[in-house]
C-alpha positions as CSV (number, residue, x, y, z in Angstrom):
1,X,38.9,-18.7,37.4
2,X,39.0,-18.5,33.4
3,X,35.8,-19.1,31.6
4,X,36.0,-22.3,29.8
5,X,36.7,-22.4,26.1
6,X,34.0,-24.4,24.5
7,X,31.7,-21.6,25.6
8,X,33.7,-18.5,23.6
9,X,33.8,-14.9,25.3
10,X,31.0,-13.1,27.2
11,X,29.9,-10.3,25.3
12,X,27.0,-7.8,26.1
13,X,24.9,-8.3,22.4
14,X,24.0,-4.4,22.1
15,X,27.6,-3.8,22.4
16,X,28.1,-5.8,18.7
17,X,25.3,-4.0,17.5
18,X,26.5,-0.5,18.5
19,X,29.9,-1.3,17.4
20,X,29.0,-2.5,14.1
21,X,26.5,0.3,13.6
22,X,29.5,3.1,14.2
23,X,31.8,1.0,12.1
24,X,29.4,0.7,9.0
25,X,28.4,5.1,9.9
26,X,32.1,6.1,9.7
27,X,31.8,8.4,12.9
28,X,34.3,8.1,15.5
29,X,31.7,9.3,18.4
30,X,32.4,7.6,22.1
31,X,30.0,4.2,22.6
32,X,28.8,4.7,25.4
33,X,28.5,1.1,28.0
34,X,27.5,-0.2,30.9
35,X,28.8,-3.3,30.8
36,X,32.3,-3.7,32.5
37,X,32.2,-7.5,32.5
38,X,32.1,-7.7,28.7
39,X,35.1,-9.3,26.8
40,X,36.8,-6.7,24.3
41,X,37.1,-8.5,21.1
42,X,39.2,-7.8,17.6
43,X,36.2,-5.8,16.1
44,X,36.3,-3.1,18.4
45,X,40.2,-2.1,18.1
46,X,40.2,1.3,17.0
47,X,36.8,2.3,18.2
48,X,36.5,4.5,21.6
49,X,33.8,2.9,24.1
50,X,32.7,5.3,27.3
51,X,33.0,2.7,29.9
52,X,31.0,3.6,33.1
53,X,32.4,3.7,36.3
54,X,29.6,4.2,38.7
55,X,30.0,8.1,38.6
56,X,30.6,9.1,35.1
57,X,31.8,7.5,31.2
58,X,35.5,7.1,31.4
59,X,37.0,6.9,27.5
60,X,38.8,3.8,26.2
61,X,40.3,3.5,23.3
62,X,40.6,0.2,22.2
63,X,44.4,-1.4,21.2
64,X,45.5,-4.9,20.5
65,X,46.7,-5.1,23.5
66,X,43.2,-4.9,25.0
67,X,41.4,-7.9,23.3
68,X,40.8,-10.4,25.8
69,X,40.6,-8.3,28.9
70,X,37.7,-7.1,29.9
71,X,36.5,-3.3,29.6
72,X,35.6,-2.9,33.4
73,X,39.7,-3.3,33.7
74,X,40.1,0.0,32.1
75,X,37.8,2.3,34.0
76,X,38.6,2.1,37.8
77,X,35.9,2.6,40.4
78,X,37.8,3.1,43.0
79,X,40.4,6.0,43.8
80,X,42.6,5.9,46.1
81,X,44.0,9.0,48.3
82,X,46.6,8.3,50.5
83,X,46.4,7.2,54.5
84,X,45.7,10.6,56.2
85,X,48.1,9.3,59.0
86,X,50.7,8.7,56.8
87,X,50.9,12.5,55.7
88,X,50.3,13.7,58.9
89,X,53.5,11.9,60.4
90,X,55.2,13.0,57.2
91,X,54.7,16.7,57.6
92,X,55.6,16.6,61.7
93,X,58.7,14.0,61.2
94,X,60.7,16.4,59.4
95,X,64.8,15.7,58.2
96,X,65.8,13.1,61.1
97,X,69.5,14.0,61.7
98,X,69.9,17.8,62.2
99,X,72.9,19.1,59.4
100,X,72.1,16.1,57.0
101,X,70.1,18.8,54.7
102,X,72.4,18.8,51.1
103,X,74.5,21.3,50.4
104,X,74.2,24.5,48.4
105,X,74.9,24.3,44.9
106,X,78.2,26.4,45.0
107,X,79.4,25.7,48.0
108,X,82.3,23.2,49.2
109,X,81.2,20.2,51.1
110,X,83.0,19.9,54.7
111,X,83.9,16.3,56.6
112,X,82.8,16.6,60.0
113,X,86.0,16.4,62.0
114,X,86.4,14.8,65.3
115,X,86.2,11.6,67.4
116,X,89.9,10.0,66.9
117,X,92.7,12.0,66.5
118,X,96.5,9.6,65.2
119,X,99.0,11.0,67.0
C-alpha cells in the first residue's frame, strides 16, 4: 500500500545532509547509504548514491526517472542462477528429431521424399 500524502516522502535525514553537503563541495564522489527504504527525491538527480545491498555498495546514478521510487529498487539483493535441473535436462535432452539440425550454409536444402506416391 502507498504512503498517504498528507505525510510527504520518507526520507533517511543524513541522506539530505550528505547530499547537500556534496552538492554545495562540487565533488562527484559515490554517497555511500544504507537506507534502501528511502524515497529518491528531485535534489539528488545527478548525484551517484552507493546503495548497499547486504554484500557490497552497488552505484546509482540518479535520473528523473528515479524520483519517487525508492533506492532499495535499484540495488538487488537477490541473484538468481538458474534451476540446476533445468540445465541438466537441457544438456542430456539434446535436438529431439534426429536430421532436423539446419543446414550448411552452402549447401542445397532437400524435401524428404516418401509416404504417398500419385500415380
Amino acid at each position: 500500500m502507498a504512503r498517504s500524502i498528507w505525510k510527504g516522502p520518507f526520507v533517511d535525514g543524513y541522506l539530505l545532509k550528505k547530499a547537500e553537503a556534496s552538492r554545495s563541495s562540487g565533488r562527484h564522489e559515490m554517497i555511500r547509504i544504507w537506507s534502501r527504504r528511502s524515497t529518491i527525491l528531485p535534489q539528488f538527480v545527478g548525484l551517484t548514491f552507493g546503495v548497499y545491498n547486504g554484500q557490497k555498495h552497488i552505484p546509482v546514478l540518479v535520473t528523473e526517472e528515479m524520483v519517487g521510487h525508492k533506492f532499495g529498487e535499484f540495488a538487488p539483493t537477490r541473484m538468481f542462477y538458474g534451476h540446476s535441473s533445468d540445465r541438466r535436462a537441457k544438456r542430456t535432452a539434446g535436438p529431439a528429431v534426429a536430421g532436423t539440425a539446419p543446414a550448411a550454409p552452402g549447401t542445397a536444402a532437400v524435401a524428404p521424399t516418401g509416404g504417398t506416391s500419385q500415380s
